[in-house]
C-alpha positions in Angstrom: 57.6 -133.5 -53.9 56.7 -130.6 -51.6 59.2 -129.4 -49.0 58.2 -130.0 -45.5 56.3 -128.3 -43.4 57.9 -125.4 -41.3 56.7 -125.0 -37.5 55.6 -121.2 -36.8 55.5 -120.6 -33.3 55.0 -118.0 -30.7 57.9 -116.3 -29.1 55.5 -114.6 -26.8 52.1 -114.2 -26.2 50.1 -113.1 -29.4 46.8 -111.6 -28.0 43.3 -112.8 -29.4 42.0 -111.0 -32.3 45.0 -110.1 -33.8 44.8 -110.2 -37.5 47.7 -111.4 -39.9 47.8 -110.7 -43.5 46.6 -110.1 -46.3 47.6 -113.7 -47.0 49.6 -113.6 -49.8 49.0 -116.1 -53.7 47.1 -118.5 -54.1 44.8 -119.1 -50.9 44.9 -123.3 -50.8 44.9 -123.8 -46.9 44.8 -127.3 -46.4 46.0 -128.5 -50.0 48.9 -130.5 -48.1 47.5 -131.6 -44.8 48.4 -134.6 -43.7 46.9 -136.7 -40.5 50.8 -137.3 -39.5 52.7 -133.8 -38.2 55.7 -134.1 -40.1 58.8 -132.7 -38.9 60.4 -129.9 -40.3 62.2 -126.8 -39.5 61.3 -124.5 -36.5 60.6 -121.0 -37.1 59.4 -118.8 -33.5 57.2 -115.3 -33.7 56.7 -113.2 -30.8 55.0 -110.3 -29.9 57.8 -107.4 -29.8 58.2 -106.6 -25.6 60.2 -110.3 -25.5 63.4 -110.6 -27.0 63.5 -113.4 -29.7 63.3 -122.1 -35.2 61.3 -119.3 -36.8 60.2 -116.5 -34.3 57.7 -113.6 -34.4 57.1 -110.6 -32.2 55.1 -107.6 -32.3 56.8 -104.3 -33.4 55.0 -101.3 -34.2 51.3 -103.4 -33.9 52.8 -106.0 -36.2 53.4 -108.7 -36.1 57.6 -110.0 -37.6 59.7 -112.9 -37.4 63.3 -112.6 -36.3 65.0 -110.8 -38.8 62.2 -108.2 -39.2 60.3 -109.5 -42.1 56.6 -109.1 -42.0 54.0 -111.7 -41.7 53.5 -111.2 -45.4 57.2 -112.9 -46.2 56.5 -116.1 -43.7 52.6 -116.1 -43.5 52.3 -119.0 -45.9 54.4 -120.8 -44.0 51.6 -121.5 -41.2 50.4 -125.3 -40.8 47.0 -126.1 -41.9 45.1 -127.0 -37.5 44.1 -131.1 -38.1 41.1 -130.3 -35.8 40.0 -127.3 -33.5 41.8 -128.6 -30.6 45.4 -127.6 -31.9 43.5 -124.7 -34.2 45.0 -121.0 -32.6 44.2 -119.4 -35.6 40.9 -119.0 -38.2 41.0 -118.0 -41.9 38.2 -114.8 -42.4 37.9 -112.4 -44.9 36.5 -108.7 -45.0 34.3 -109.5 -47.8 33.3 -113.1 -49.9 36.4 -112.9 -52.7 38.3 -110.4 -50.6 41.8 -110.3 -49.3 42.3 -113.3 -46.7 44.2 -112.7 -43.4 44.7 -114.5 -40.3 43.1 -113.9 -37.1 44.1 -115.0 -33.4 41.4 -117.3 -31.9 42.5 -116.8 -28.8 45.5 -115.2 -26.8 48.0 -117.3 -28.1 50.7 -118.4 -26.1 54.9 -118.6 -25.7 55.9 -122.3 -27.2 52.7 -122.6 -28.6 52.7 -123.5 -32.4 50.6 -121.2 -34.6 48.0 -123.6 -37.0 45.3 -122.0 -39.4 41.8 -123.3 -40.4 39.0 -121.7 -42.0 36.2 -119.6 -40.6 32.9 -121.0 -41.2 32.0 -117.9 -43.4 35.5 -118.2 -46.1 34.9 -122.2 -45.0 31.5 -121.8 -47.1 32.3 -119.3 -49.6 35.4 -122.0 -50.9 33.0 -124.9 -50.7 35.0 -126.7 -47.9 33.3 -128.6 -45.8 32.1 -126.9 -42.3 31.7 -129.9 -40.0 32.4 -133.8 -40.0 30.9 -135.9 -38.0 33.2 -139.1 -36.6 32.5 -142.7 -36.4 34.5 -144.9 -34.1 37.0 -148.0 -35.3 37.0 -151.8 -34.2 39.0 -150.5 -31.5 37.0 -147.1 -30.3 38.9 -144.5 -31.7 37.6 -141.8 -33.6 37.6 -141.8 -37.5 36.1 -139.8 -40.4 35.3 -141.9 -43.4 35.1 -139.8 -46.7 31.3 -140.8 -47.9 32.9 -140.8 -51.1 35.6 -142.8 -51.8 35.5 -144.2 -48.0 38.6 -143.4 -47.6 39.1 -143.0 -43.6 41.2 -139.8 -41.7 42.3 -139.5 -38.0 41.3 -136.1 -37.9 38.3 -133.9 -39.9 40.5 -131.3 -41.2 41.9 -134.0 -43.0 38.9 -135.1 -44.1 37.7 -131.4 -45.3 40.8 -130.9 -47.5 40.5 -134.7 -48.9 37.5 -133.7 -50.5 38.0 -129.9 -51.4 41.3 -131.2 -52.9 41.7 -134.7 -53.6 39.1 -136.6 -53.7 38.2 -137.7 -57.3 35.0 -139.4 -56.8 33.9 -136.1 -55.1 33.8 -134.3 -58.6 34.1 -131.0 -57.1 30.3 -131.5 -55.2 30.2 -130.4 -51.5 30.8 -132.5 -48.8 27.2 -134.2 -47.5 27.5 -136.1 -44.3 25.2 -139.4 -43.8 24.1 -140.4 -40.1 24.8 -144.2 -40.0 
Protein backbone atom coordinates (compact mmCIF):
# COMPACT_ATOMS: atom_id res chain seq x y z
CA UNK A 1 0.00 0.00 0.00
CA UNK A 2 1.05 3.54 -0.75
CA UNK A 3 1.68 6.04 2.14
CA UNK A 4 -0.77 8.76 2.28
CA UNK A 5 -0.99 11.69 0.87
CA UNK A 6 0.88 14.76 2.43
CA UNK A 7 -0.89 18.27 2.34
CA UNK A 8 1.54 21.03 0.75
CA UNK A 9 0.38 24.37 1.56
CA UNK A 10 1.18 27.99 1.36
CA UNK A 11 2.73 29.78 4.21
CA UNK A 12 2.34 32.95 2.25
CA UNK A 13 1.26 34.22 -0.80
CA UNK A 14 2.99 32.47 -3.85
CA UNK A 15 2.49 34.90 -6.77
CA UNK A 16 0.99 33.56 -10.20
CA UNK A 17 3.47 32.34 -12.65
CA UNK A 18 5.83 31.10 -10.47
CA UNK A 19 7.39 28.01 -11.72
CA UNK A 20 8.48 24.89 -9.54
CA UNK A 21 10.74 22.29 -10.65
CA UNK A 22 12.24 20.41 -12.73
CA UNK A 23 9.89 17.82 -11.24
CA UNK A 24 11.93 15.15 -10.22
CA UNK A 25 11.48 10.72 -11.46
CA UNK A 26 9.07 9.39 -12.94
CA UNK A 27 6.28 12.10 -13.97
CA UNK A 28 2.88 9.91 -13.03
CA UNK A 29 0.62 12.92 -11.71
CA UNK A 30 -2.56 11.52 -10.97
CA UNK A 31 -1.42 7.70 -10.74
CA UNK A 32 -3.03 7.75 -7.02
CA UNK A 33 -5.92 10.06 -7.09
CA UNK A 34 -8.65 9.33 -5.37
CA UNK A 35 -12.36 11.10 -5.38
CA UNK A 36 -12.03 11.03 -1.33
CA UNK A 37 -9.17 13.68 0.11
CA UNK A 38 -7.51 11.54 2.42
CA UNK A 39 -5.94 12.74 5.41
CA UNK A 40 -2.48 12.85 5.92
CA UNK A 41 0.34 14.89 7.25
CA UNK A 42 0.59 18.70 6.82
CA UNK A 43 3.52 20.16 5.25
CA UNK A 44 3.21 24.57 4.81
CA UNK A 45 5.51 26.54 1.95
CA UNK A 46 5.73 30.20 1.93
CA UNK A 47 7.11 32.71 0.09
CA UNK A 48 10.37 33.94 2.13
CA UNK A 49 9.21 37.79 3.56
CA UNK A 50 6.76 35.63 6.17
CA UNK A 51 8.26 33.77 8.79
CA UNK A 52 7.26 29.94 8.61
CA UNK A 53 2.58 20.77 8.55
CA UNK A 54 4.98 21.30 5.68
CA UNK A 55 5.76 25.00 4.78
CA UNK A 56 7.43 26.80 1.84
CA UNK A 57 8.65 30.31 1.38
CA UNK A 58 10.50 32.18 -1.10
CA UNK A 59 14.22 32.70 -0.56
CA UNK A 60 16.53 33.98 -3.08
CA UNK A 61 13.44 33.60 -6.02
CA UNK A 62 12.86 30.06 -4.72
CA UNK A 63 10.77 28.67 -3.62
CA UNK A 64 11.79 26.10 0.08
CA UNK A 65 10.00 24.43 2.69
CA UNK A 66 10.88 24.88 6.39
CA UNK A 67 14.10 23.52 6.82
CA UNK A 68 15.55 24.98 3.54
CA UNK A 69 15.19 22.15 1.22
CA UNK A 70 14.25 23.06 -2.31
CA UNK A 71 11.09 22.28 -4.13
CA UNK A 72 13.12 19.59 -5.76
CA UNK A 73 13.27 17.39 -2.18
CA UNK A 74 9.23 17.87 -1.45
CA UNK A 75 7.93 18.65 -5.12
CA UNK A 76 6.52 15.24 -5.53
CA UNK A 77 4.80 15.47 -2.57
CA UNK A 78 2.04 17.92 -4.23
CA UNK A 79 -1.63 16.36 -4.49
CA UNK A 80 -2.91 15.59 -7.85
CA UNK A 81 -6.32 18.99 -8.10
CA UNK A 82 -9.76 16.44 -8.43
CA UNK A 83 -11.10 19.32 -10.71
CA UNK A 84 -10.08 23.00 -11.66
CA UNK A 85 -11.89 24.45 -8.83
CA UNK A 86 -9.33 23.30 -6.03
CA UNK A 87 -6.48 23.17 -9.06
CA UNK A 88 -3.64 26.30 -7.94
CA UNK A 89 -1.25 24.80 -9.86
CA UNK A 90 -0.75 23.35 -13.82
CA UNK A 91 1.80 20.72 -15.07
CA UNK A 92 3.78 22.42 -18.41
CA UNK A 93 6.77 21.70 -19.95
CA UNK A 94 9.41 23.81 -22.04
CA UNK A 95 9.39 21.38 -24.76
CA UNK A 96 7.11 17.83 -25.57
CA UNK A 97 9.56 15.13 -23.62
CA UNK A 98 11.24 17.94 -21.68
CA UNK A 99 11.78 18.55 -18.07
CA UNK A 100 8.31 19.09 -16.23
CA UNK A 101 7.91 21.86 -13.62
CA UNK A 102 5.13 23.33 -11.85
CA UNK A 103 3.64 26.66 -12.50
CA UNK A 104 1.31 28.97 -10.17
CA UNK A 105 -2.11 29.37 -11.88
CA UNK A 106 -2.77 32.12 -9.97
CA UNK A 107 -1.42 34.11 -6.93
CA UNK A 108 -1.72 31.58 -4.54
CA UNK A 109 -2.78 32.27 -1.22
CA UNK A 110 -1.68 31.84 2.85
CA UNK A 111 -3.73 28.40 4.14
CA UNK A 112 -4.36 27.64 0.72
CA UNK A 113 -3.32 24.02 -0.23
CA UNK A 114 -1.12 23.68 -3.24
CA UNK A 115 -2.79 20.84 -5.92
CA UNK A 116 -1.28 20.08 -9.47
CA UNK A 117 -2.98 19.05 -12.80
CA UNK A 118 -1.87 19.00 -16.21
CA UNK A 119 -1.68 21.74 -18.81
CA UNK A 120 -3.59 20.98 -21.78
CA UNK A 121 -0.36 20.94 -23.91
CA UNK A 122 1.76 17.98 -21.37
CA UNK A 123 -2.15 16.84 -20.84
CA UNK A 124 -1.96 15.83 -24.76
CA UNK A 125 1.45 14.96 -25.17
CA UNK A 126 0.86 12.00 -22.17
CA UNK A 127 -2.37 10.98 -23.72
CA UNK A 128 -4.53 12.07 -20.68
CA UNK A 129 -7.61 13.01 -21.33
CA UNK A 130 -8.25 17.06 -21.65
CA UNK A 131 -11.89 17.42 -20.80
CA UNK A 132 -14.87 15.24 -19.35
CA UNK A 133 -18.07 16.05 -19.72
CA UNK A 134 -20.58 15.19 -16.53
CA UNK A 135 -23.86 13.53 -16.40
CA UNK A 136 -26.06 13.98 -13.45
CA UNK A 137 -27.23 10.94 -10.78
CA UNK A 138 -30.94 9.84 -9.69
CA UNK A 139 -30.40 12.49 -7.32
CA UNK A 140 -28.84 15.58 -9.48
CA UNK A 141 -25.47 15.51 -8.68
CA UNK A 142 -22.76 15.57 -11.03
CA UNK A 143 -20.97 12.26 -12.17
CA UNK A 144 -18.42 11.21 -14.81
CA UNK A 145 -19.00 7.68 -16.01
CA UNK A 146 -15.77 6.07 -17.63
CA UNK A 147 -17.29 5.13 -21.32
CA UNK A 148 -15.29 2.17 -20.78
CA UNK A 149 -15.75 0.15 -18.09
CA UNK A 150 -18.74 2.54 -16.76
CA UNK A 151 -17.23 2.91 -13.86
CA UNK A 152 -18.61 6.33 -12.28
CA UNK A 153 -16.11 9.28 -10.41
CA UNK A 154 -17.35 12.41 -8.37
CA UNK A 155 -14.84 14.48 -9.91
CA UNK A 156 -13.11 14.42 -13.74
CA UNK A 157 -9.60 14.36 -12.66
CA UNK A 158 -10.53 11.22 -11.30
CA UNK A 159 -11.94 10.20 -14.22
CA UNK A 160 -8.72 11.32 -16.46
CA UNK A 161 -6.27 9.31 -14.28
CA UNK A 162 -8.88 6.12 -14.23
CA UNK A 163 -8.28 5.73 -17.69
CA UNK A 164 -4.59 6.96 -18.32
CA UNK A 165 -3.84 4.54 -15.38
CA UNK A 166 -6.29 1.98 -14.50
CA UNK A 167 -8.65 1.32 -16.65
CA UNK A 168 -8.13 -2.15 -18.33
CA UNK A 169 -10.81 -2.14 -20.82
CA UNK A 170 -9.28 1.17 -22.01
CA UNK A 171 -6.14 -0.72 -23.48
CA UNK A 172 -4.12 2.25 -23.43
CA UNK A 173 -6.58 4.13 -26.34
CA UNK A 174 -7.41 7.81 -25.53
CA UNK A 175 -10.22 8.86 -23.75
CA UNK A 176 -13.38 9.60 -26.34
CA UNK A 177 -16.36 11.19 -24.73
CA UNK A 178 -20.09 10.15 -26.09
CA UNK A 179 -22.96 12.94 -25.76
CA UNK A 180 -25.96 10.90 -24.33
Amino acid sequence: SRAPAISVSAESCIPAGLRLGPVPGTFKLGKYLSDRKEPGPKKKVFSYAVPPVFQVRMVRGELVDEAGSSALEWIGLIRAARNSQEQTLEAVADLPGGQIFYRALRDVQPGEELTVWYSNPLAQWFDIPVTATPTHDEKGEERYICWYCWRTFKYPNSLKAHVHFHCALSHGRPFHHHDH
